[in-house]
N, C-alpha and C positions, 0 to 999 in steps of 0.2 A: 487122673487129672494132671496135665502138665503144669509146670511152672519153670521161673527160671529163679537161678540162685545170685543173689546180689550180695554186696558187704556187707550190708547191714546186716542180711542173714546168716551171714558165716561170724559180725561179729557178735551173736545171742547165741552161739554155739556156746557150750560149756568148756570150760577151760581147759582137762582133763582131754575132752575130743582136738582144742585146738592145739594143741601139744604133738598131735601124729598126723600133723598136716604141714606141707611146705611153710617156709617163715617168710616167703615172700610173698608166693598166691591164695597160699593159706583154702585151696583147692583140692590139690595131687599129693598122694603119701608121699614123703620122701626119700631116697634115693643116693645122696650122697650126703658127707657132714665134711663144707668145707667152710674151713676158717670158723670153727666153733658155731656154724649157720647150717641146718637142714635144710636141703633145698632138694626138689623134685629133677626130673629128668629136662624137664623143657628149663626152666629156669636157672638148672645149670647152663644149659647151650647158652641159654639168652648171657649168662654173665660173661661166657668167655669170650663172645663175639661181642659185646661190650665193650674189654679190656681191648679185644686187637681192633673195634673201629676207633679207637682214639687216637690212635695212630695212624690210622688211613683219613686223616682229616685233608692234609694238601693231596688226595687223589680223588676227591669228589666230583660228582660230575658238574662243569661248571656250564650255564646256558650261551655263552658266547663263544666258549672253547671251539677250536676249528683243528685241535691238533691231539692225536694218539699219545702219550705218555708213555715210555718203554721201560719194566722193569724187570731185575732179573732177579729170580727166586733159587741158592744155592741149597740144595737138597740133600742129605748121607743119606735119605732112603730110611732114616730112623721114625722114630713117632714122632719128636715133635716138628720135623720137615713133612712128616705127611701132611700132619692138623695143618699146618703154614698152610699148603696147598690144598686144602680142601677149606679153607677159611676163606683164602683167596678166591677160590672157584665160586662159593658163597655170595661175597661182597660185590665179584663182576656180575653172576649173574641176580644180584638186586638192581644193581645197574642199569643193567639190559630193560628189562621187565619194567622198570620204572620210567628211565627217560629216553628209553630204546635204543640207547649207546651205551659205551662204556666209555672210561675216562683212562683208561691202560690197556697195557699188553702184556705178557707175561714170559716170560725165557725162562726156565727150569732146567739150572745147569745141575750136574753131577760130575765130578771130578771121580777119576777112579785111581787108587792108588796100589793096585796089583802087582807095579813094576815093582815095587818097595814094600812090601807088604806083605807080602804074596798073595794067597788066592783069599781073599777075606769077602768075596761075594755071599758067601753064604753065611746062614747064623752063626753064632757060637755054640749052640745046640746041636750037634747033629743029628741027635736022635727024634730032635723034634719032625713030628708029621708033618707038621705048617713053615720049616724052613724051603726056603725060594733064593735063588740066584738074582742077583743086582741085574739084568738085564731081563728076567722073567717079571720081575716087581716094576723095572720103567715101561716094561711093555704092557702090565694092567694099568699102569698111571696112564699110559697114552691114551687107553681105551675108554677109561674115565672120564678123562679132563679134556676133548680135542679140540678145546680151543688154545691150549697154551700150547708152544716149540719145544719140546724136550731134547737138552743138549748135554751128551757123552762127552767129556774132553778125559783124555789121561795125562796125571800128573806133571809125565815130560815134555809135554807141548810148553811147558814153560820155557824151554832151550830154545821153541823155535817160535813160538809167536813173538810179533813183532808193534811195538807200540810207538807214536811219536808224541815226541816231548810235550809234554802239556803240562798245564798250570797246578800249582799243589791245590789250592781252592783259593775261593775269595776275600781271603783272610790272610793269607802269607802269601807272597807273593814267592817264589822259590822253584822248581822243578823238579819233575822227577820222571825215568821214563825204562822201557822193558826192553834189554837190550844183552845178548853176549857183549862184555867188556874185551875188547879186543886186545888191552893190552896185559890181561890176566890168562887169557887163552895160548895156551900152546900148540903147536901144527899137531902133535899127537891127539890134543883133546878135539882139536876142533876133526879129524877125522872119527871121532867114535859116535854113534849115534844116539840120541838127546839118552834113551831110557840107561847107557851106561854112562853117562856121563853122571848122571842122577844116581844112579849106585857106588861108583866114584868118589860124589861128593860128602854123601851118606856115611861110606864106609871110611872116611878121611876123619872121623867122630869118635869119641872115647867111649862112649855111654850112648842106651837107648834111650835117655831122657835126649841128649842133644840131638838125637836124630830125630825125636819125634818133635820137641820143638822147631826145627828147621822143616817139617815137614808141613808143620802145621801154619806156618811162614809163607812155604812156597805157595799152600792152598789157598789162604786168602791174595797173596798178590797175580795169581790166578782166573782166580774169580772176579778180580779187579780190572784185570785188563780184558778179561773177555766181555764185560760190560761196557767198556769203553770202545770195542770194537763195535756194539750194537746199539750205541748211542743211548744206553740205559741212564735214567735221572738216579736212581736210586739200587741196592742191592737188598734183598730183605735175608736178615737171617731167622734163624728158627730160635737161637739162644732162649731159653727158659731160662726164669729167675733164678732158680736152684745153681744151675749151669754157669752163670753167670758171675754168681756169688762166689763158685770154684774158682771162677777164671778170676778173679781179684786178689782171692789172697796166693793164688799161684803163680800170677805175675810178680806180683808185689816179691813172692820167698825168688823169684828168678832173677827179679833184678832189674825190673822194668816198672819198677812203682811211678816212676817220675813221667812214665806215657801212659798213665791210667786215664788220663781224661780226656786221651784220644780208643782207646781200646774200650771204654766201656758207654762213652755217653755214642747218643745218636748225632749222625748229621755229618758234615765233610771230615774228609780224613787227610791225610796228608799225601796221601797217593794218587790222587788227582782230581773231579768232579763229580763221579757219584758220591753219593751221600748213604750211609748207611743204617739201615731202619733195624730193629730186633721188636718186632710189634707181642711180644709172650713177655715182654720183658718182666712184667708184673703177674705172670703167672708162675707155679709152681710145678713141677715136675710131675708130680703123685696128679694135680687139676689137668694136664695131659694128657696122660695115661686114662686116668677117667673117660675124660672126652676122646678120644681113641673108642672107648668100650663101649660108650652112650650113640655113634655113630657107625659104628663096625668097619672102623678102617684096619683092622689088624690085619688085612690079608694083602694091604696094597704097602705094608713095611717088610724089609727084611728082619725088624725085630719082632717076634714070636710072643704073644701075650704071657704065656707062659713066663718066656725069658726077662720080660719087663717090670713083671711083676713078684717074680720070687727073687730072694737073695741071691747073689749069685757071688762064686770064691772066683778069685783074682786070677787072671787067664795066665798068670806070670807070674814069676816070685817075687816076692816083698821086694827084695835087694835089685830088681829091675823096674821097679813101678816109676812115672813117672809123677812128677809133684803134682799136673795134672789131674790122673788117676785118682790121686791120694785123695786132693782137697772133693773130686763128684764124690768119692762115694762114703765121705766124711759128710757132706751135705745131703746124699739120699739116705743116711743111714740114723742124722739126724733128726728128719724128717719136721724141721718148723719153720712154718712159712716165714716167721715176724724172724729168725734170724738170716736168713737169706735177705728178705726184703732190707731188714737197716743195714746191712752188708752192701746191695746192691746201692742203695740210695744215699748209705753217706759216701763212697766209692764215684757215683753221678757228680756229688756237689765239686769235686774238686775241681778245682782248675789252678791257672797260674796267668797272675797278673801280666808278666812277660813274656807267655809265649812267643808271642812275634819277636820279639827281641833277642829270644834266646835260639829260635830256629834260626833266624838272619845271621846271629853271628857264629854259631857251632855248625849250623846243617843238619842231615838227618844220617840218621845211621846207613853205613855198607849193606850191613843183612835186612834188617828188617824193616830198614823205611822212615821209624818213629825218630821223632825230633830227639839230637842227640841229650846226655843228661853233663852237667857240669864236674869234674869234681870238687868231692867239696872242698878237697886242702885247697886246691890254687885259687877255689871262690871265698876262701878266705883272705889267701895272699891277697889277692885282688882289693878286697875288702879293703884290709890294712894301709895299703898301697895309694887308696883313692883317698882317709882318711889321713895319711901322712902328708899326701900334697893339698888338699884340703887346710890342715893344720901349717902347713909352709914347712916340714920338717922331711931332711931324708932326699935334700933336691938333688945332690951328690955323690953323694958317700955309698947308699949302697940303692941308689934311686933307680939309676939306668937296668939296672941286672934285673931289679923286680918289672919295672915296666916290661925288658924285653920277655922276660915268664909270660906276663900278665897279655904284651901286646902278642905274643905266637899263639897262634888259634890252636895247630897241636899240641899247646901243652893246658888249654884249659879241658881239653875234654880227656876220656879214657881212649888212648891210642895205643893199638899190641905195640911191644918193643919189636922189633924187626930183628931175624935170621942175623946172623953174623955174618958179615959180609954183603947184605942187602942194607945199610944200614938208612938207605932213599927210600927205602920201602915201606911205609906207614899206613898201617888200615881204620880209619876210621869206622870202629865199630862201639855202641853203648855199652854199657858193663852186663847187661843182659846177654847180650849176644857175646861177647869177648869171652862168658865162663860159658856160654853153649859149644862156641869153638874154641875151645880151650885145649892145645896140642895139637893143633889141625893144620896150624901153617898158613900156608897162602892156600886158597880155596879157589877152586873155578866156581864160581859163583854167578848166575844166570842174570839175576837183577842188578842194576846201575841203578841206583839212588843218588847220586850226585847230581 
C-alpha cells in the first residue's frame, strides 16, 4: 500500500528515531555536522547556495531590464574558486530556466604567476595521482561551463596594460589609473621586457614576506584593471570566511589596519568603479571543502582532496613564512567557525567618519592604492595646534612653525626619507608598504595611483 509521508508523520516519530534524521528535513540520515546542526546532503547544498544567493540579490533578473550585466569571476583554480564557479553556473542557469534569460555574463580570469613563482601549476603533492597542470584544469572548466570566457593573463601584463584615468568611486571624488610612471623609469628598464622588469622589482626586496605582499598587490590591481577593460560592474572573489579572518589580522600585524574597511567589506574600492563582491564570505573553509566532496568538483581544482583535507607541513621554513601563511593556517588548524565569524564581522563594522576627508587631503598610497594613514605624532600636533588657536594662545611665538608642519601635506603622512642627495625625491607610500619596501630605494613600480 502506498502512502506519502507528511510532518505530522515524521513528527509521531519517536524521539530516539528522530535524533538520526536531518535537523532540517528531519527526512534523509545525515551526512555533515555543521555548526553543531546535522544536516543531510541536499540540505547542506540548499544552505550554502542560500548564503551565496544573498549576495546575488542586485543580479536578479529584473522584467524591464534590456541590458546584460558583465562580471568578472577571479579564480587560483583552488576549491573555493571552483564552488565560486560552479555556484555561479548554478544561479545563471536557474535564470535561464526560469525567465529564459539571464541577468549576467561571466569572465573567469586567472592570473598566472610562473614568472615569479616558478612552475607552481601543479599540486604541492607530486606523488598524488589526481595532480593536473593549471592549464589541464582550465581546460576541464571550459568543457564544463561553456557559457562563461575563460581568461589566462600572466602576472607581467601588469607592465603593459594600459588604463585611463577614471574616477575612484562615487564616494571620493579623487583618481587613479594603470600606467609605467615615466618619470621613475629608466631607458635601461624600459628596454627590458615586462616579466624582467617583474623580477627586478621583486628581487629589489629584503624578505619573501615583501615579495609576496607586493605580489599579492600587483594580483589584485590586475584583476582590477582587466575588469575595467570589459566594462565589468562587479569582481567576485572566492574569499572564505576562514581566509578572511587570516587576512584581518594579517593586515592589521602589516601595518595596514587603518584600510581595513576598504580591504574587507564589499562594494567600491578605491581603485576605480567595480565593486567588489566575496559571496562565501559567511562560509567556512572545512563548509567548502564539504561541498567540493557533496558535488565532486575535485577533479576540476588543482587542489587534490587528499591535499585539502590532510594536515599538511609548511612547504617552507618557519623563518621564511609569510604573516599571511601564519595567520590561514592558525585559522584551519583552529577550526571554529564563531571565531572566524566575529573576527570577520567586527573587522565589517569598521569605518571612519572621515574618509573622505582624509583621502582628499593625504591621497592614496604609491604602492598599493589604499587611502593614505596619518601619522599619529603630527595628528597630534595638529590637534594641539587647532586647540591653541582655538584658545587664542600661540598666534606667534611658536604658531607659524607648527602650522607650516601641520599645513605640508608631506609631513602629515609617512613619507620614505630620500637618498642623500635626491633629497626632491619623496615617495609617498602608507606604513604598510614603506616596511614591505623597506631597503628597496626607488622602485620601478608599474602602478601610478596619484
Amino acid at each position: 500500500m502506498e502512502f506519502e509521508v507528511t510532518m505530522a508523520d515524521i513528527a509521531k516519530l519517536p524521539k530516539k528515531a528522530a535524533q538520526n534524521l536531518c535537523k532540517r528535513c528531519n527526512l534523509n540520515p545525515p551526512e555533515i555536522t555543521m555548526r553543531h546542526e546535522a544536516l543531510c546532503r541536499d540540505c547542506f547544498q540548499i544552505y550554502v547556495r542560500t548564503k551565496f544567493t544573498r549576495h546575488m540579490e542586485p543580479y536578479r533578473v529584473k522584467k524591464h531590464s534590456q541590458t546584460t550585466k558583465k562580471l568578472l569571476l577571479a579564480t587560483s583554480l583552488g576549491v573555493s574558486s571552483t564552488v565560486l564557479l560552479d555556484t555561479l553556473h548554478w544561479h545563471r542557469a536557474l535564470q535561464v530556466e526560469r525567465a529564459r534569460r539571464s541577468e549576467y555574463d561571466v569572465y573567469v580570469v586567472h592570473i598566472d604567476e610562473t614568472a615569479v613563482t616558478g612552475d607552481t601549476s601543479t599540486n604541492t603533492s607530486s606523488t598524488d595521482a589526481n595532480t593536473i597542470t593549471t592549464d589541464q584544469c582550465l581546460e576541464k572548466l571550459k568543457e564544463r561551463y561553456t557559457q562563461f570566457e575563460f581568461i589566462k593573463v600572466p602576472l607581467e601584463e601588469i607592465y603593459t596594460i594600459s588604463g585611463s584615468t577614471t574616477p575612484v568611486d562615487e564616494i571620493i571624488s579623487t583618481t587613479s589609473e594603470l600606467s609605467i610612471d615615466p618619470s621613475t623609469t629608466s631607458s635601461t628598464s624600459e628596454s627590458q621586457p615586462p616579466r624582467s622588469k617583474l623580477r627586478t622589482l621583486l628581487s629589489s626586496l629584503n624578505s619573501r614576506a615583501s615579495q609576496m605582499d607586493l605580489i599579492n598587490i600587483l594580483r589584485t590591481r590586475l584583476i582590477i584593471e582587466l575588469a575595467k577593460q570589459r566594462d565589468c560592474e562587479a569582481i567576485f572573489f572566492a574569499d572564505s570566511m576562514t581566509k578572511m579572518a587570516a587576512m584581518v589580522l594579517a593586515e592589521v600585524t602589516k601595518g595596514r589596519g587603518h584600510a581595513l574597511p576598504w580591504l574587507i567589506s564589499d562594494g567600491p574600492t578605491p581603485y576605480g568603479s567595480a565593486k567588489i563582491v566575496r559571496p562565501f564570505r559567511e562560509l567556512s573553509k572545512s563548509e567548502i571543502i564539504s561541498y567540493t566532496t557533496f558535488i565532486s568538483l575535485w577533479p576540476y581544482s588543482i587542489i587534490s582532496q587528499e591535499t585539502a583535507t590532510s594536515p599538511q607541513k609548511p612547504p617552507i621554513k618557519a623563518k621564511n613564512q609569510t604573516i599571511d601563511e601564519i595567520m590561514l593556517k592558525f585559522f584551519d588548524d583552529v577550526s571554529n567557525a564563531h571565531l572566524s565569524t566575529n573576527v570577520v564581522k567586527t573587522a565589517a563594522k569598521l569605518e571612519f567618519a572621515d574618509d573622505r576627508d582624509r583621502v582628499e587631503r593625504l591621497g592614496l598610497c604609491e604602492i598599493c592604492g589604499l587611502p593614505m594613514d596619518e601619522d599619529p605624532r603630527v595628528r597630534k600636533l595638529r590637534n594641539v595646534v587647532r586647540d591653541d588657536v582655538e584658545g587664542g594662545e600661540g598666534s606667534s611665538s611658536g604658531g607659524n612653525g607648527n602650522d607650516g608642519i601641520v599645513g605640508d601635506a608631506d609631513a602629515r603622512i609617512y613619507c620614505l626619507e630620500p637618498p642623500e642627495g635626491e633629497e626632491g625625491l619623496k615617495e609617498r607610500r602608507c606604513y604598510g608598504c614603506r616596511r614591505s619596501t623597506l631597503g628597496a630605494g626607488k622602485i620601478d613600480w608599474p602602478v601610478n595611483n596619484r
